[in-house]
TORLOSE-870212 format. One line per field, with one value per atom (N, C-alpha, C, O): residue number from 0; atom name; x, y, z. Coordinates in Angstrom, 1 decimal. Layout:
<nodes>
drenke = c(NUM/...)
fimi = c(CA/...)
u = c(X/...)
v = c(Y/...)
w = c(Z/...)
</nodes>
This chain:
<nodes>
drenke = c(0/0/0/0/1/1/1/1/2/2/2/2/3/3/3/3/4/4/4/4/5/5/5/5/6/6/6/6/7/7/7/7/8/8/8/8/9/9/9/9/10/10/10/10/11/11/11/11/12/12/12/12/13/13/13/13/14/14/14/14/15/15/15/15/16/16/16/16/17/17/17/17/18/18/18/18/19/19/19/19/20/20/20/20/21/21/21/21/22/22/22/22/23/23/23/23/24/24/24/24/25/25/25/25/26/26/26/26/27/27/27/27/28/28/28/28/29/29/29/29/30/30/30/30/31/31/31/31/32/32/32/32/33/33/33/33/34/34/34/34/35/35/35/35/36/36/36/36/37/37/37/37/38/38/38/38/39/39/39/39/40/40/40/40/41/41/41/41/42/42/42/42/43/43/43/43/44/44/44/44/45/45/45/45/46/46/46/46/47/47/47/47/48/48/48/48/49/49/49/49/50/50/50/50/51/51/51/51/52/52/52/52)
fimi = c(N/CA/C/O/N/CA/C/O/N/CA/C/O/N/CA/C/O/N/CA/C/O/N/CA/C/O/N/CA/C/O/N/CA/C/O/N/CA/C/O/N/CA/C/O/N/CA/C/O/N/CA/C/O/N/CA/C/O/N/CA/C/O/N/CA/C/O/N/CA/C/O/N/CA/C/O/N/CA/C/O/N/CA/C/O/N/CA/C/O/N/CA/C/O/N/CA/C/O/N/CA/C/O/N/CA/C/O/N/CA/C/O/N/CA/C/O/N/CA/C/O/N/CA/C/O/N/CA/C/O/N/CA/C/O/N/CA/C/O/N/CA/C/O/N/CA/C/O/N/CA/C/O/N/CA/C/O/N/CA/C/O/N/CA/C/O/N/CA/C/O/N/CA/C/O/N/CA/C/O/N/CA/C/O/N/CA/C/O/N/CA/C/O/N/CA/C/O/N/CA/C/O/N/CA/C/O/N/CA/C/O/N/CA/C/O/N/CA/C/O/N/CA/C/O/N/CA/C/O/N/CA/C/O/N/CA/C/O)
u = c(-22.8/-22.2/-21.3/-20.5/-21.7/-20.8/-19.7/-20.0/-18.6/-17.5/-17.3/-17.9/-16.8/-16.8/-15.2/-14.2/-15.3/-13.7/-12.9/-13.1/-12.0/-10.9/-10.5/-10.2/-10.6/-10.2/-8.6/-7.7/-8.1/-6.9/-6.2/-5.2/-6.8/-6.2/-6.7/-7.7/-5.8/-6.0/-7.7/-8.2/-8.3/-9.4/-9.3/-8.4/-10.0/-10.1/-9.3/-8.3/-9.7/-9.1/-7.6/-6.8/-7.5/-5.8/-5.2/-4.2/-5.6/-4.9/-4.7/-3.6/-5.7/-5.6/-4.4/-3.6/-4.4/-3.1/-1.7/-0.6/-2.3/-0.6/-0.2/1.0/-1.1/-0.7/-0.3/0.5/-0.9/-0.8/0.9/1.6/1.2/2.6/4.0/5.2/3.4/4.3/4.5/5.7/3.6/3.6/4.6/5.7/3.9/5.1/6.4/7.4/6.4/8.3/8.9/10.1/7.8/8.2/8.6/9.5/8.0/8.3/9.4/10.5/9.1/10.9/12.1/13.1/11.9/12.9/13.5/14.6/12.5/12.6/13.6/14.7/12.7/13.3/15.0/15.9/15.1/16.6/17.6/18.7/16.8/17.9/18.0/19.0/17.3/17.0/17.9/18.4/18.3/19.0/20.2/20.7/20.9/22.1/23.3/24.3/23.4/24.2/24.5/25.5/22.9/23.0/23.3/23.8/22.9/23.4/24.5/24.8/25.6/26.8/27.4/28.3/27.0/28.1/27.5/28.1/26.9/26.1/27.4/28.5/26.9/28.0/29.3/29.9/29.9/30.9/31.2/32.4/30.7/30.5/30.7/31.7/29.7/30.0/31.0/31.7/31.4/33.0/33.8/34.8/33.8/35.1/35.0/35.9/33.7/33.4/33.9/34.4/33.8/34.0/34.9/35.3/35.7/37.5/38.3/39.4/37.7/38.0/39.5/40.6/38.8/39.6/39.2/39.8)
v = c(13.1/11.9/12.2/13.1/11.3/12.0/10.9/9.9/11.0/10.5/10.3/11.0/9.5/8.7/8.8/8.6/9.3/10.3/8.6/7.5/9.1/7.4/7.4/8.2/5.9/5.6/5.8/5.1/7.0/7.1/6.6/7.0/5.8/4.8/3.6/3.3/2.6/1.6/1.2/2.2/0.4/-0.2/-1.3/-2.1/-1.2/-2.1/-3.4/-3.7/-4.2/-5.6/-5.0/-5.8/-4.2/-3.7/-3.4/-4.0/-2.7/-2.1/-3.3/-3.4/-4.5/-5.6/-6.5/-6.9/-6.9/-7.5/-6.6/-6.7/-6.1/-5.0/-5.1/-5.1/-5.0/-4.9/-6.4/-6.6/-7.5/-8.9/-9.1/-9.9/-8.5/-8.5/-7.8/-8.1/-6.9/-5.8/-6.7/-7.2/-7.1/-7.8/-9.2/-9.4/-9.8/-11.0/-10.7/-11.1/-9.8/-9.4/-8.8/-8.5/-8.3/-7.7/-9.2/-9.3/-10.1/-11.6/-12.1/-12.3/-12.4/-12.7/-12.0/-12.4/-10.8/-9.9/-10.3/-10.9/-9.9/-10.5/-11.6/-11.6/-12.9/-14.1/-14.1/-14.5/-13.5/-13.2/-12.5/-12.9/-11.1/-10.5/-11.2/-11.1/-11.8/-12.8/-14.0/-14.4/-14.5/-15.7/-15.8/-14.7/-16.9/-16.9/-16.5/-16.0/-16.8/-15.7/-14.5/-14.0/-14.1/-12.9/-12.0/-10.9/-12.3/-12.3/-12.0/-11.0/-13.0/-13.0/-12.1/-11.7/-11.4/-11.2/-9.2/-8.2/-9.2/-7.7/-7.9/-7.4/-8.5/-8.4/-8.3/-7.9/-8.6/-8.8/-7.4/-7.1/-6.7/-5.5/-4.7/-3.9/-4.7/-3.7/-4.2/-3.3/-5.2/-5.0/-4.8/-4.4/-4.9/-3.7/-2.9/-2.2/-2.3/-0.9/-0.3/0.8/-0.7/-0.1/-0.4/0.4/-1.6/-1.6/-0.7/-0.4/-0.3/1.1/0.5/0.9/-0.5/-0.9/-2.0/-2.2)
w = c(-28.1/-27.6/-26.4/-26.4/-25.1/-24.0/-23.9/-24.4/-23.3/-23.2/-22.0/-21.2/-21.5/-19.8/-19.6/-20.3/-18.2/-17.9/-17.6/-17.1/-18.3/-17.8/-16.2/-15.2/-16.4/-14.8/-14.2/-14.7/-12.8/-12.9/-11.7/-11.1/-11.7/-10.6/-10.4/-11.0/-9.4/-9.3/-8.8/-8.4/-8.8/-7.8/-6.7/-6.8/-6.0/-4.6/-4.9/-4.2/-6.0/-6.0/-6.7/-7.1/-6.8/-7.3/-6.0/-5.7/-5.3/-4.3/-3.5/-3.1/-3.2/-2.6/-2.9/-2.0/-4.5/-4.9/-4.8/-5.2/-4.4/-4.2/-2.8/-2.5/-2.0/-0.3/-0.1/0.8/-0.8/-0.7/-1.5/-0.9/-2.4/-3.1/-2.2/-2.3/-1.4/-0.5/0.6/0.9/1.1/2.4/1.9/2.4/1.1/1.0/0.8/1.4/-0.2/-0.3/0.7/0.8/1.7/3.3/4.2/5.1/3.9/4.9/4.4/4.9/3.0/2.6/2.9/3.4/2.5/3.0/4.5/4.8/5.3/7.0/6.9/7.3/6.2/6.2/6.1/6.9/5.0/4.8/5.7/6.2/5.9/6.9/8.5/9.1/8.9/9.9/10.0/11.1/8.7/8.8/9.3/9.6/9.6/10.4/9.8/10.4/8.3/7.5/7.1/6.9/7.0/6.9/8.0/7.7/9.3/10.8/11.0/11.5/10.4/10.3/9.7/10.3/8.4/7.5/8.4/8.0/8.9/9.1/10.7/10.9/11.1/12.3/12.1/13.0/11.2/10.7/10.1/10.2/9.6/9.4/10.1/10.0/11.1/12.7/13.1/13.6/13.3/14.0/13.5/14.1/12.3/11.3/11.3/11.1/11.4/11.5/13.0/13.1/13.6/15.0/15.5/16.3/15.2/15.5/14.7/15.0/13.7/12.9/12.0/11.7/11.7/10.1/9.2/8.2)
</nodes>
């Protein structure tokens, strides 16, 4: 009886729903750091950082 080696990785429609999953949480991400708040509170940041207190 022969035995069939297990599969050790993803396949094509896996790899697909994954780059399809990355990419969207790459646009939201964007979405976020992009926004006018988050804008804010980052700048807000650097200039306490760089007035040096």
């Amino acid at each position: 009886m022969r035995t069939f080696g297990r599969d050790a990785g993803m396949v094509t429609s896996e790899y697909a729903m994954g780059i399809v999953a990355a990419v969207g949480f790459a646009g939201l991400l964007f979405k976020v750091i992009t926004s006018g708040q988050t804008r804010e509170a980052l700048q807000g940041i650097v200039e306490k950082a760089l007035s040096g207190g």
